[in-house]
PDB file as gemmi writes it, atoms N, CA and C in Angstrom:
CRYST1    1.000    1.000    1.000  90.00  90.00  90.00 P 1                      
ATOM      1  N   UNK A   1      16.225  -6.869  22.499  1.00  0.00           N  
ATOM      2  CA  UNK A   1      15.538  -5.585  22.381  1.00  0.00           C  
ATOM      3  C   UNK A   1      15.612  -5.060  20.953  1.00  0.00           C  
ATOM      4  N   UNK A   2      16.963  -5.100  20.334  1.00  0.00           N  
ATOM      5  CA  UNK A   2      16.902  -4.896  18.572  1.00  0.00           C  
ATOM      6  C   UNK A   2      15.809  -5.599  17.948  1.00  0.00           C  
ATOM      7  N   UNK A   3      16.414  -6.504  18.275  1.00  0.00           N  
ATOM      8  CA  UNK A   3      14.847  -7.713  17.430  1.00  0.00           C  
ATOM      9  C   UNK A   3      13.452  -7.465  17.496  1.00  0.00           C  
ATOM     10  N   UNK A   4      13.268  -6.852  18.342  1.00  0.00           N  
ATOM     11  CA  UNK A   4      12.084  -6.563  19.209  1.00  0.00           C  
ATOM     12  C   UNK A   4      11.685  -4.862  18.211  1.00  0.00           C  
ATOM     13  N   UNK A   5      12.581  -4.389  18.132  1.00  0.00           N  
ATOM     14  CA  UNK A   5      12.260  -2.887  17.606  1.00  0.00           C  
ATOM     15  C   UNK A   5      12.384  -3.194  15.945  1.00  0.00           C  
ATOM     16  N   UNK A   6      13.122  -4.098  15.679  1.00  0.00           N  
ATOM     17  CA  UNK A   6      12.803  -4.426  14.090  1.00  0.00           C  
ATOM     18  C   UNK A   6      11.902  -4.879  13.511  1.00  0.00           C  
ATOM     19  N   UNK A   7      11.433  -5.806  14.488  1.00  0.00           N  
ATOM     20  CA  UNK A   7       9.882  -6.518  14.149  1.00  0.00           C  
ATOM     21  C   UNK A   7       8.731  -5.553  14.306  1.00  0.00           C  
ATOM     22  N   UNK A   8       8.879  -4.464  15.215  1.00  0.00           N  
ATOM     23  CA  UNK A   8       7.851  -3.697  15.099  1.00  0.00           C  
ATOM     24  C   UNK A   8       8.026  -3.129  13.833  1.00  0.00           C  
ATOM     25  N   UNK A   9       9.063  -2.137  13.575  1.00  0.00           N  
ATOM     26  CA  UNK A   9       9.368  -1.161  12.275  1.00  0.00           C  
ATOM     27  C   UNK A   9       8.497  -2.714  10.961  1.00  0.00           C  
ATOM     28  N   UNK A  10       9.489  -3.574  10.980  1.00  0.00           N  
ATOM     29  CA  UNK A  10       8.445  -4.546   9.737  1.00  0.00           C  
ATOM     30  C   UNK A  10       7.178  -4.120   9.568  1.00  0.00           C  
ATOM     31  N   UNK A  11       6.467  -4.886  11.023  1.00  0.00           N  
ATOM     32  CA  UNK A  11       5.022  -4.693  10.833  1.00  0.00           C  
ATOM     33  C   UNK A  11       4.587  -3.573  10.759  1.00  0.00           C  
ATOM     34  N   UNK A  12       5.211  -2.156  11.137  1.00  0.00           N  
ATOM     35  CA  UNK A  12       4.685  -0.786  10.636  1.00  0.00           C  
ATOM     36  C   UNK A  12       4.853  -0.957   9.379  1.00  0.00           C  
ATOM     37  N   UNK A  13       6.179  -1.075   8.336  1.00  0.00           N  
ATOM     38  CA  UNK A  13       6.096  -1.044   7.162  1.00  0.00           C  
ATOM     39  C   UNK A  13       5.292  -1.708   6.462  1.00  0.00           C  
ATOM     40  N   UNK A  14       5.015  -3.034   6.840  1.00  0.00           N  
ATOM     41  CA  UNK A  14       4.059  -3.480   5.980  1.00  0.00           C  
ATOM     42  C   UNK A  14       2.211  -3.324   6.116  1.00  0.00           C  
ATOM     43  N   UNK A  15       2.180  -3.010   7.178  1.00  0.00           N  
ATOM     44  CA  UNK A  15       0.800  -2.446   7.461  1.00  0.00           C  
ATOM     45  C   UNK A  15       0.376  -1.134   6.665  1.00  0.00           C  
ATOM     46  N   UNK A  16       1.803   0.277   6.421  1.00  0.00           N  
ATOM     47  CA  UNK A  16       1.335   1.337   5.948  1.00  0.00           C  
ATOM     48  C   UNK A  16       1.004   0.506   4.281  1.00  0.00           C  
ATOM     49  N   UNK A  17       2.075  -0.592   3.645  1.00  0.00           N  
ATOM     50  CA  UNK A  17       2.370  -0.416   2.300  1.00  0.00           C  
ATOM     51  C   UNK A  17       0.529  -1.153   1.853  1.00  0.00           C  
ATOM     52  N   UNK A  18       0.196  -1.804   3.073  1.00  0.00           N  
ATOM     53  CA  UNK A  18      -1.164  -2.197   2.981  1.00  0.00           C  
ATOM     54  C   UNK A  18      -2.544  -1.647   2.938  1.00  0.00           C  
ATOM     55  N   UNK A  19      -1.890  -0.771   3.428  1.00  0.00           N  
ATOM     56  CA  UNK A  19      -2.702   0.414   3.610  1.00  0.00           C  
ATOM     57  C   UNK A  19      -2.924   1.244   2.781  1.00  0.00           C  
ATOM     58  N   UNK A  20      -1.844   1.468   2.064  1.00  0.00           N  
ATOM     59  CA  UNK A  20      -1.644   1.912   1.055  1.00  0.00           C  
ATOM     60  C   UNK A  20      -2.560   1.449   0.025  1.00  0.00           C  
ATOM     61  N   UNK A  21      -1.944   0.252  -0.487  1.00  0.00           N  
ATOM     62  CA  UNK A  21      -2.786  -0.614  -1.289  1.00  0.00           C  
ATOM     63  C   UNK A  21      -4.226  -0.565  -1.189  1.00  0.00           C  
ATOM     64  N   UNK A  22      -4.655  -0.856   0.074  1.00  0.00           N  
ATOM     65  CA  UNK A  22      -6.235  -0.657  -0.271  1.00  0.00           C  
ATOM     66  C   UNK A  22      -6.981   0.480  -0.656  1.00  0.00           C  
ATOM     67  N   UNK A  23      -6.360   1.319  -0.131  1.00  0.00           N  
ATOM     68  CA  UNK A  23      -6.341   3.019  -0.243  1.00  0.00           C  
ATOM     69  C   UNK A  23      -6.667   3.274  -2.059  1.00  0.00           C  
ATOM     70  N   UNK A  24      -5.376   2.663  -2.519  1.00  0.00           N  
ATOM     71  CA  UNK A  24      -5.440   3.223  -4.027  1.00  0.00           C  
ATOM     72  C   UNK A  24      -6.555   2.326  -4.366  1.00  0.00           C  
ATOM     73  N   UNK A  25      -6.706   1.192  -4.337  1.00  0.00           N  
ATOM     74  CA  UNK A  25      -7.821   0.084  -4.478  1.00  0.00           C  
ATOM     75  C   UNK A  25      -9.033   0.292  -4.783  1.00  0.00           C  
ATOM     76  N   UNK A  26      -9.663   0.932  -3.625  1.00  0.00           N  
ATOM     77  CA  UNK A  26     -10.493   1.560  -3.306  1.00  0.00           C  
ATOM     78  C   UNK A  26     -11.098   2.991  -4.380  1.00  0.00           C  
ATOM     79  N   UNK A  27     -10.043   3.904  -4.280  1.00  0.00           N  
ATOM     80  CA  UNK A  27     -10.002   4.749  -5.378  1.00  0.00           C  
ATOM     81  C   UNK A  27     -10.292   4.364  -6.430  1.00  0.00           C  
ATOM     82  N   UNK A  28      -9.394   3.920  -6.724  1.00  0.00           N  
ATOM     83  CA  UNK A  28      -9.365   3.193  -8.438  1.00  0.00           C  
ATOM     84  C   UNK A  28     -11.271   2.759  -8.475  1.00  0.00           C  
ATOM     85  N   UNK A  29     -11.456   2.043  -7.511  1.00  0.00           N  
ATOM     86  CA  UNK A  29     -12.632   1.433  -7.535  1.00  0.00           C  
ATOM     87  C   UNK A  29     -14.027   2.147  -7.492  1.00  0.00           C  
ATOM     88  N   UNK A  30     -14.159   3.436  -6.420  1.00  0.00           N  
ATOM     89  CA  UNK A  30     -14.564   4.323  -6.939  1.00  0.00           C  
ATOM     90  C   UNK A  30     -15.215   5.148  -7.795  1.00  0.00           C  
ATOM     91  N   UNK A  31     -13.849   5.903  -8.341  1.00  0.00           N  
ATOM     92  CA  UNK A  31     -13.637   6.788  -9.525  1.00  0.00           C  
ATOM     93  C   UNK A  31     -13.548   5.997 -10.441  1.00  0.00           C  
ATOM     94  N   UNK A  32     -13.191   4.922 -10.575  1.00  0.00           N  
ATOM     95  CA  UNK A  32     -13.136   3.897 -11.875  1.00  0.00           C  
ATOM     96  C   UNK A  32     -12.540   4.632 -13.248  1.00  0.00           C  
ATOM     97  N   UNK A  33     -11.141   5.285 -12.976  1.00  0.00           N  
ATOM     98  CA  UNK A  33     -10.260   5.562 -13.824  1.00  0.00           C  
ATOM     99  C   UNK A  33      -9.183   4.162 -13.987  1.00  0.00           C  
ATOM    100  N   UNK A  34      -9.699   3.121 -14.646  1.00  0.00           N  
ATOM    101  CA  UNK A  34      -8.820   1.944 -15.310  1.00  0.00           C  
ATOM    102  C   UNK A  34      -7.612   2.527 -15.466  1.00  0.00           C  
ATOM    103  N   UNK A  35      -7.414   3.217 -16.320  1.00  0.00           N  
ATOM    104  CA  UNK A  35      -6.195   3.744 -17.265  1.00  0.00           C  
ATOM    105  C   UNK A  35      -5.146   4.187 -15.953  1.00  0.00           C  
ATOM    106  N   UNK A  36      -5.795   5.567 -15.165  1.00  0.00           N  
ATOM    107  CA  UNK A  36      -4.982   5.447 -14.379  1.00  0.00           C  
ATOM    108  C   UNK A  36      -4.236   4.468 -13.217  1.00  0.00           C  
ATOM    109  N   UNK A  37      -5.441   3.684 -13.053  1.00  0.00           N  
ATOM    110  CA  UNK A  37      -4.889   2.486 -11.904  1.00  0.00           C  
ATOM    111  C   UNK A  37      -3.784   1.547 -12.722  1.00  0.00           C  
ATOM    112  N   UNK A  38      -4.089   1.205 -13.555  1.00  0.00           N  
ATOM    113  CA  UNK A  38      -3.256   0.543 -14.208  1.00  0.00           C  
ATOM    114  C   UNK A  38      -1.628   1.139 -14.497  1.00  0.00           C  
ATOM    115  N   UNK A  39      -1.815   2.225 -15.085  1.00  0.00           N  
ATOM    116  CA  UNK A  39      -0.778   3.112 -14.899  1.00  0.00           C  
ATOM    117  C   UNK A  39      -0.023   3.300 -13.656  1.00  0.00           C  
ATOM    118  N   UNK A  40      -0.476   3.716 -12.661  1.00  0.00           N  
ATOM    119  CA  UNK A  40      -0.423   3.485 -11.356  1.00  0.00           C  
ATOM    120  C   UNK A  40       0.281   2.619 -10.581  1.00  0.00           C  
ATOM    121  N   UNK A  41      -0.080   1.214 -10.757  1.00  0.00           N  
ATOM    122  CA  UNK A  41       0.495  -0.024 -10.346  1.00  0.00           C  
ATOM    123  C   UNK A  41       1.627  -0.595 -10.925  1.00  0.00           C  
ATOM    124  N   UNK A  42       1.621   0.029 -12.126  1.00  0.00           N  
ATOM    125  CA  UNK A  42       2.574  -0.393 -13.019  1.00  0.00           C  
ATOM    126  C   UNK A  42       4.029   0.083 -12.621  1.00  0.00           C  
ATOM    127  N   UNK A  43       3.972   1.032 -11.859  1.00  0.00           N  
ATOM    128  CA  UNK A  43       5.270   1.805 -10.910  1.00  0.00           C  
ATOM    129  C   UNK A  43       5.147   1.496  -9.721  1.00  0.00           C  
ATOM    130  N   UNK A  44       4.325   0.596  -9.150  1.00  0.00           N  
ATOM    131  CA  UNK A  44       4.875   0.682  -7.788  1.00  0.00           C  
ATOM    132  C   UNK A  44       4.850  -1.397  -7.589  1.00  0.00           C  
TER     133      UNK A  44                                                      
END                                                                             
């Protein structure tokens, strides 16, 4: 049952950090502020 609740929490975490990602992606892509995306990525 641990195993079971860790593997979910994973795949939540990595689904939001994906989510994430396309999110700013997208933006960046957008608004087409280079400087900031770059800036941006550069911290995370």
């Amino acid at each position: 049952m641990y195993t079971l609740i860790t593997d979910v929490l994973t795949v939540t975490a990595l689904f939001i950090s994906w989510l994430l990602y396309v999110i700013k992606m997208s933006v960046c892509y957008d608004v087409n502020i280079f400087v900031v995306c770059v800036y941006s990525l550069h911290f995370y």
